[in-house]
C-alpha positions in Angstrom: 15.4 4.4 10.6 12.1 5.8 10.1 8.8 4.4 11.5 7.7 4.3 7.9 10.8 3.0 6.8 10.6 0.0 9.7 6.9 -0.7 8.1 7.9 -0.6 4.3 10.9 -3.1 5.3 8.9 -5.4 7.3 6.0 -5.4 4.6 8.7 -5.9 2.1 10.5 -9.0 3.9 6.8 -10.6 4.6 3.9 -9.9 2.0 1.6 -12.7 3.2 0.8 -10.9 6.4 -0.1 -7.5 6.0 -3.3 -5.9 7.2 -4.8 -3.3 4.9 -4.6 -0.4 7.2 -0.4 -1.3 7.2 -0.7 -1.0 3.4 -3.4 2.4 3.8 -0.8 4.0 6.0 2.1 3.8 3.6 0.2 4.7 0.6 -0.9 7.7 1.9 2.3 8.8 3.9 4.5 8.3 0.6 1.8 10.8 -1.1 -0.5 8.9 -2.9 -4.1 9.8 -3.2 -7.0 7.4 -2.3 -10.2 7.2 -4.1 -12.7 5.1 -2.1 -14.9 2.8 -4.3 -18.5 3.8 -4.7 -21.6 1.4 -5.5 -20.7 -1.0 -3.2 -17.0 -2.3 -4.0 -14.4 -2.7 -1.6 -11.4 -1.8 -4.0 -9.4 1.0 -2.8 -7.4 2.8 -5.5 -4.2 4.5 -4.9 -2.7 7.4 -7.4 0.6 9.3 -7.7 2.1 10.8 -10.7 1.3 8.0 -13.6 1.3 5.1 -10.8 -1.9 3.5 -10.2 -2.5 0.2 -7.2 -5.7 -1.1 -6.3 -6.3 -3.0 -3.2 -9.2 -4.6 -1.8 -10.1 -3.8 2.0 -12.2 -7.0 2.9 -9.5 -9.4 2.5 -7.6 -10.1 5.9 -5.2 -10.2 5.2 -4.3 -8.7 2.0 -2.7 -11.5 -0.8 0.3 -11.6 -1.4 -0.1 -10.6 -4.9 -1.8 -6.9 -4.2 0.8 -6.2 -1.5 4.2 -7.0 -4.0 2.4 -4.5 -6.5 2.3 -1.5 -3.8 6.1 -2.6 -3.0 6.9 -2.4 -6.7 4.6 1.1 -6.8 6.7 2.5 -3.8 10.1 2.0 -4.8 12.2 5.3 -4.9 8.7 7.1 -3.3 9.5 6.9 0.4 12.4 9.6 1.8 15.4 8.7 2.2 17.5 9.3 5.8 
């Protein structure tokens, strides 16, 4: 099993305690684009294809509710073994 595939699974099996550079690293590895906010906000927003996730950097850790949306935006994205 992948490093990438360890992180998805243990993000997957415990949402409540991921760090947004967990969530950064498996964005960007399973190709999606960031766009970095500008004028001061701390959303992050994440593209690929027609899929779209926001996620905000200053909250440590992340809720709950933005991480289940990037595990729902990265199902069938990640390579299989």
């Amino acid at each position: 099993m992948s490093a990438l595939r360890k992180l998805y699974e243990r993000i997957k099996n415990n949402p409540n305690q991921v760090r947004f550079d967990e969530l950064r690293k498996l964005l960007l590895r399973a190709g999606f684009k960031e766009r970095q906010p500008g004028k001061g906000s701390s959303h992050y927003t994440y593209v690929k294809g027609g899929k779209l996730v926001t996620v905000p950097k200053h909250s440590k850790p992340v809720k709950a509710a933005y991480v289940k949306q990037v595990i729902k935006a990265l199902e069938g994205e990640l390579p299989d073994e």
